[in-house]
N, C-alpha and C positions, 0 to 999 in steps of 0.2 A: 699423388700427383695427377693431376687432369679429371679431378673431380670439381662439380660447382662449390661455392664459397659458401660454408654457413656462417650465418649472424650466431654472433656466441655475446650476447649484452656481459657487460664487467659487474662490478659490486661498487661502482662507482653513484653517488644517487644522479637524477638526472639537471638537466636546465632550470634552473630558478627552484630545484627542491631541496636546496644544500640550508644552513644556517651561517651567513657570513659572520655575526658576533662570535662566534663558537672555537673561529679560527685564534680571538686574540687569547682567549685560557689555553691554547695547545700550544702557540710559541713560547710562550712566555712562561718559563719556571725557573725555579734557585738552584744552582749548584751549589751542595754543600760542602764539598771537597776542593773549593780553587785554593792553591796555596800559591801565595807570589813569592818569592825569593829572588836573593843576586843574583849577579850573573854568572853563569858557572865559570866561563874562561875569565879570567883575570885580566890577563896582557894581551889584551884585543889591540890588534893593528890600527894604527893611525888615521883618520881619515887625509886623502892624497891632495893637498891643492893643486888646482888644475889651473894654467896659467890662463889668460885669456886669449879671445880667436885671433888678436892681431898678432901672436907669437909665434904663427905658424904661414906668416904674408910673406916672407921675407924672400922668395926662391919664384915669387909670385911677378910676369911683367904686365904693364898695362894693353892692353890691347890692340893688337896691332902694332905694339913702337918695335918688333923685332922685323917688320915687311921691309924691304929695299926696293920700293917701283916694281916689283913684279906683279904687282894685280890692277887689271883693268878692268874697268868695271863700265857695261854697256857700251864696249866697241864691236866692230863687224867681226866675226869669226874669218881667219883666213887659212885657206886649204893652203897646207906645205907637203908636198908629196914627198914619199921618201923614195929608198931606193930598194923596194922590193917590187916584181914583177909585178904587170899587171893580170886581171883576170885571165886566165885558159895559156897567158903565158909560161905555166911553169911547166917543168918538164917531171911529168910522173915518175917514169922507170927509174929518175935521179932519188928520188926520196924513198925508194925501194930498198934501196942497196946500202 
C-alpha cells in the first residue's frame, strides 16, 4: 500500500498485432456429443389464456364524472380565518401543563 503503480504489460498482443481471420477457426467447432431427446417431464402444465386488457376496466370511472362543483378552477383565493388565536396571543404557561 502507498507504493508507486508499476506497468505490469499482459500476454495480450498489442493494437493492430492480433490476426482477425484467426478468430472465426476458434469459435467455430463440432460438438460430437449433442444428443436431442424428449422432453423429460411428460405432463407439463397448460399454457394460461390471459384475457384481454379490457377485462380488467370495469371498477374503472371516466374522469372526473365522480366531482360534484367542488373544483374551481382560476378563481381569487379567499382568506377564511378560523378560530385559533392570533400571533403572541397564546398563552404559554397554558400548553405547559
Amino acid at each position: 500500500m502507498g507504493s508507486k503503480y508499476v506497468f505490469k504489460p499482459d500476454s495480450n498482443p498489442p493494437v493492430g498485432g492480433y490476426d482477425v481471420e484467426s478468430g472465426d477457426n476458434a469459435t467455430k467447432f463440432k460438438n460430437r456429443y449433442t444428443i436431442i431427446r424428449e422432453d423429460v417431464i411428460k405432463n407439463k402444465r397448460q399454457p394460461e389464456v390471459t384475457p384481454d386488457g379490457g377485462s380488467y376496466d370495469g371498477h374503472l370511472k371516466a374522469f372526473g364524472s365522480d366531482v360534484k362543483g367542488n373544483i374551481t378552477m382560476g378563481s381569487k383565493y379567499e382568506f377564511k380565518p378560523n378560530s385559533n388565536p392570533p400571533p403572541g396571543a397564546y398563552e404559554i404557561d397554558a400548553a405547559k401543563e
